[in-house]
C-alpha positions in Angstrom: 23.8 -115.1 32.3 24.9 -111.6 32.9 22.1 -109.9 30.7 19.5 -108.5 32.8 15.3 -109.5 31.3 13.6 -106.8 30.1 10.8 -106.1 32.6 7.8 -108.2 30.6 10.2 -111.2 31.2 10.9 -110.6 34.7 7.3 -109.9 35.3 6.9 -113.2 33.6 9.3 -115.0 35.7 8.0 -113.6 38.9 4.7 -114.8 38.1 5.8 -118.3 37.6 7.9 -118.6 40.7 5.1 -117.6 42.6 3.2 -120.6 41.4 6.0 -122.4 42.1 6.6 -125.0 45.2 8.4 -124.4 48.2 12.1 -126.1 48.2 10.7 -127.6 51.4 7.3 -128.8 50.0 9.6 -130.8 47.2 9.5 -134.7 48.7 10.5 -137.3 47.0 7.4 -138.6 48.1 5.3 -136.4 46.2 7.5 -135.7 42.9 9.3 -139.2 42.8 12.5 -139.8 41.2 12.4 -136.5 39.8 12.5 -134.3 42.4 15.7 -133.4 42.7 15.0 -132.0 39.2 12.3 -130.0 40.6 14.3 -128.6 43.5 17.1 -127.9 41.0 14.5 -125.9 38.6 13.8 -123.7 41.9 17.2 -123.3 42.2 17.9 -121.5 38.7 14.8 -119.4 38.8 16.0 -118.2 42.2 19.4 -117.1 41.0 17.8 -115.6 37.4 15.6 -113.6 40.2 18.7 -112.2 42.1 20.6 -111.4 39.2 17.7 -109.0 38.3 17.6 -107.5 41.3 14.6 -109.4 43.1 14.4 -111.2 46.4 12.8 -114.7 46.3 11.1 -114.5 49.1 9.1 -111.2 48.1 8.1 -112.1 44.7 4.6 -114.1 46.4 3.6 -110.2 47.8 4.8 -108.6 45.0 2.2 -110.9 42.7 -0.1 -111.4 44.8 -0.7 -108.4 47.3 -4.1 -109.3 48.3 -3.3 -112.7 48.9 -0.1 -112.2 51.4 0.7 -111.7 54.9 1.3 -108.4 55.8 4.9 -106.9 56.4 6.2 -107.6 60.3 8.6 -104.9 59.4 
């Protein structure tokens, strides 16, 4: 996928993600046999996020402003 989303998809996208677990809260003992899938699902939203330009790990922030950690930068 080399097409970037418009940015009402990506908007989209990051609002899912940030819903999303952790790749270290995924346990087989909470999602079973399938949570390789889950962690694999992670996976692709991650890279779909990086092709467009967005870091993973600032999408919860970005979402959700009141509801993060301030910056230790």
């Amino acid at each position: 996928m080399s097409d970037k989303l418009n940015e009402t998809a990506l908007n989209a996208l990051k609002i899912a993600f940030s819903y999303m677990p952790k790749a270290i809260e995924v346990t087989k003992y909470e999602y079973g046999e399938n949570f390789q899938y889950v962690l694999d699902h992670i996976e692709t939203v991650k890279e779909v996020l990086l092709l467009n330009d967005v870091d993973p790990e600032e999408v919860y922030g970005e979402v959700h402003p009141d509801h993060s950690p301030n910056s230790m930068y």
